[in-house]
C-alpha positions in Angstrom: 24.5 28.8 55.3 23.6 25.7 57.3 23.2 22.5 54.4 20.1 21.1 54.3 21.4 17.9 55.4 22.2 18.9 58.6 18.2 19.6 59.4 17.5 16.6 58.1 20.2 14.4 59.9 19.2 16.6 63.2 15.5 15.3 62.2 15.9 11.9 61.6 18.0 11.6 65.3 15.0 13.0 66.9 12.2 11.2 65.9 13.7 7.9 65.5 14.8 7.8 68.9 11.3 9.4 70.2 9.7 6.3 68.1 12.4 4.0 69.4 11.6 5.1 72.9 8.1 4.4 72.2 8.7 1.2 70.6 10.6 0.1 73.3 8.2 0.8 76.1 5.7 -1.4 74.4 8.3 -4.3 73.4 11.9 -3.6 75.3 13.6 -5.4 72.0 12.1 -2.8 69.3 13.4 0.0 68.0 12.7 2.3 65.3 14.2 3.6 61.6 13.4 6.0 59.7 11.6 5.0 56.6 10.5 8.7 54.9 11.7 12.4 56.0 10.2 15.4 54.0 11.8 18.6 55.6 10.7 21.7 54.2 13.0 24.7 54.8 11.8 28.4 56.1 14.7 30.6 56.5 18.5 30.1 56.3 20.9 29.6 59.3 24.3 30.8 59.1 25.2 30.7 62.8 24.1 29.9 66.4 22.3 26.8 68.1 19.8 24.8 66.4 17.3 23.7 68.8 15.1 20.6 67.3 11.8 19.2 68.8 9.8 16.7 67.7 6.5 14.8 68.6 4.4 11.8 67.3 1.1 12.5 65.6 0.8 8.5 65.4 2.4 5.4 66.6 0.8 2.5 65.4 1.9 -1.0 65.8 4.3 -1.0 62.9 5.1 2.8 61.9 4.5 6.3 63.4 4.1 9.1 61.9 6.4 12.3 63.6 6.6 15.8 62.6 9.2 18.3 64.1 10.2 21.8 64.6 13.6 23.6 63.7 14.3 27.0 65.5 17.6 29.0 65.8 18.5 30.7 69.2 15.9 33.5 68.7 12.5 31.2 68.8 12.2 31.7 64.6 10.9 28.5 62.5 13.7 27.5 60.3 12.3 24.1 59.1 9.6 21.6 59.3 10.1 18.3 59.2 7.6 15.0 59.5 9.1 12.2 59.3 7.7 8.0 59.1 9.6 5.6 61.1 9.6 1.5 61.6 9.4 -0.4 64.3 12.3 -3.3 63.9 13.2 -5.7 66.5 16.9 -4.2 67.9 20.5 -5.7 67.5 21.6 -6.6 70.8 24.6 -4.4 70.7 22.3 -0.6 70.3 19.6 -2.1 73.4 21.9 -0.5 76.3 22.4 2.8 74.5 18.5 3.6 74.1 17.3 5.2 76.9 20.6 7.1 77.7 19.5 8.4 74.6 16.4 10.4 76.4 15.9 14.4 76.6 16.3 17.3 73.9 19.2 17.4 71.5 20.6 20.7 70.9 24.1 21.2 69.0 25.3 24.3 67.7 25.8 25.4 64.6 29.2 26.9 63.6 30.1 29.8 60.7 30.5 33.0 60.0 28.2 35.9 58.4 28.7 36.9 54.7 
């Protein structure tokens, strides 16, 4: 079975660098972190690709609010996360990597049935 970590590692990549991509378009030296992620989980994963979406339900001046979806290779809910991030003014060294960091992130999931 997949550890809840995982989910919330896969959450936390997703909407901080949705928010960061938002935070950057305002200011190009802002970024975001994640300040709070609540992921409830649904059903258990033991194989397959994990396909995680997320969107903003607010992005104010300082934080945004982001909530997700989890869902294995057949469509099924497996969590739901929201998650609060920060804007934060960026080190020098991450402002080249943000927007190569665009687009869905899928990774798969590796196990066996028991």
């Amino acid at each position: 079975i997949v550890h809840g970590g995982v989910y919330c590692a896969a959450v936390e990549t997703a909407c901080s660098v949705g928010a960061s991509l938002s935070a950057s378009a305002r200011d190009p030296n802002m970024v975001a972190v994640g300040l709070d992620n609540h992921t409830s989980f649904i059903r258990a994963t033991r194989s397959g690709l994990l396909r995680t979406v997320a969107r903003p339900l607010t992005r104010g001046r300082t934080t945004q609010l982001w909530e997700a979806e989890i869902r294995d290779e057949a469509g099924q809910l497996v969590a739901s996360p929201r998650a609060v991030v920060r804007r934060t003014v960026a080190d020098a060294e991450l402002l080249p990597t943000w927007p190569s960091l665009a687009g869905q992130l899928s990774a798969p999931v590796r196990g066996r049935r028991t």
